[in-house]
C-alpha positions as CSV (number, residue, x, y, z in Angstrom):
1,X,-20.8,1.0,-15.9
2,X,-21.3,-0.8,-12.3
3,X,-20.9,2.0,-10.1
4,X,-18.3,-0.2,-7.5
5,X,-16.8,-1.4,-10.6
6,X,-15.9,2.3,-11.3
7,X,-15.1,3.1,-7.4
8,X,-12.6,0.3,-7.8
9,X,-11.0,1.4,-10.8
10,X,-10.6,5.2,-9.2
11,X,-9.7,3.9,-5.8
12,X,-6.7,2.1,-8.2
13,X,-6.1,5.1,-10.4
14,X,-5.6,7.5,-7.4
15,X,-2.9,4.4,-5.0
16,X,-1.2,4.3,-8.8
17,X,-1.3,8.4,-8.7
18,X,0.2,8.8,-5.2
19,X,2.7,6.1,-5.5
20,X,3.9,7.7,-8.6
21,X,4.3,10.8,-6.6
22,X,7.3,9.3,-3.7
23,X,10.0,9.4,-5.3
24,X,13.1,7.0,-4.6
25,X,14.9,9.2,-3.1
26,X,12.7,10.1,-0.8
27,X,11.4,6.4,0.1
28,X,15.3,5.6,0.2
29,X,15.9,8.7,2.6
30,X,15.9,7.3,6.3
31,X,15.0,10.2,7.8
32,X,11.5,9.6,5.9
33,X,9.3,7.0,5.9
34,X,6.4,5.6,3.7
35,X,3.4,3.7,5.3
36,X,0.8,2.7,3.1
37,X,-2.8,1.8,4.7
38,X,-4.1,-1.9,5.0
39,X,-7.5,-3.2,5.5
40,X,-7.0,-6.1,8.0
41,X,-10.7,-7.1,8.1
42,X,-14.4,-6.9,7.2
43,X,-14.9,-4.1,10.2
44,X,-12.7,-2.0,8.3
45,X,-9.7,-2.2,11.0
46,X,-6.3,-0.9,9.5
47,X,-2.6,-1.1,9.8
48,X,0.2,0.9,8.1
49,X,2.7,-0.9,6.5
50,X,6.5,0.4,5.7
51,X,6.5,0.3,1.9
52,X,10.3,0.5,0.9
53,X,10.1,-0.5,-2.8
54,X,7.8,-0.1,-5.4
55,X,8.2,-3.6,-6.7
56,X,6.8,-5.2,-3.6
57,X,2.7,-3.9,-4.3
58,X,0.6,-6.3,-5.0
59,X,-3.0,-6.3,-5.9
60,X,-5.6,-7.6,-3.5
61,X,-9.0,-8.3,-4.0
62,X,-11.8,-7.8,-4.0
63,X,-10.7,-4.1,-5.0
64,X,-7.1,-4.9,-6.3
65,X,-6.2,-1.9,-4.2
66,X,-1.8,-1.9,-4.2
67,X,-0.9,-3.2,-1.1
68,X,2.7,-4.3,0.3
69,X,2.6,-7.7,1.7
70,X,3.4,-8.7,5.5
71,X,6.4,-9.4,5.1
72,X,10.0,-7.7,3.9
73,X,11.6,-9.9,0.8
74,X,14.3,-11.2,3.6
75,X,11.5,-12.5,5.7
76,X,11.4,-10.3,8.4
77,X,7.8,-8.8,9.4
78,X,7.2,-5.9,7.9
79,X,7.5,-2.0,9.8
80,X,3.8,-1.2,11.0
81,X,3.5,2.5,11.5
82,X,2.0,1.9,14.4
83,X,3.1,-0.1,16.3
């Protein structure tokens, strides 16, 4: 097998595996917060997005790495960790 087909199926496998591992409860508790990583560019720049469902991931090439998108379903931009 391709060996960056295969690092793109693991780098899937283990967002799926840690996902899997918050719990509602906890991504509903306010007192804690989920921020998943984003790649904004080709020089590898990142932000940290709030990610307060499950149902808003969606896969992005060219590694279809879960990612939440921009935006909250309302509209609203999106909680970055650091900012």
């Amino acid at each position: 097998m391709d060996p960056v087909r295969e690092q793109k199926q693991q780098a899937r496998k283990d967002v799926k595996q840690l996902l899997r591992a918050l719990t509602l409860e906890q991504m509903s508790d306010e007192s804690k917060r989920c921020y998943v990583p984003v790649v904004e560019d080709k020089q590898s720049n990142m932000k940290f997005l709030h990610l307060d469902d499950m149902g808003c991931l969606r896969n992005v090439p060219p590694f279809d790495i879960l990612e939440p998108p921009d935006t909250y379903g309302d509209g609203s931009p999106r909680q970055d960790g650091e900012g």
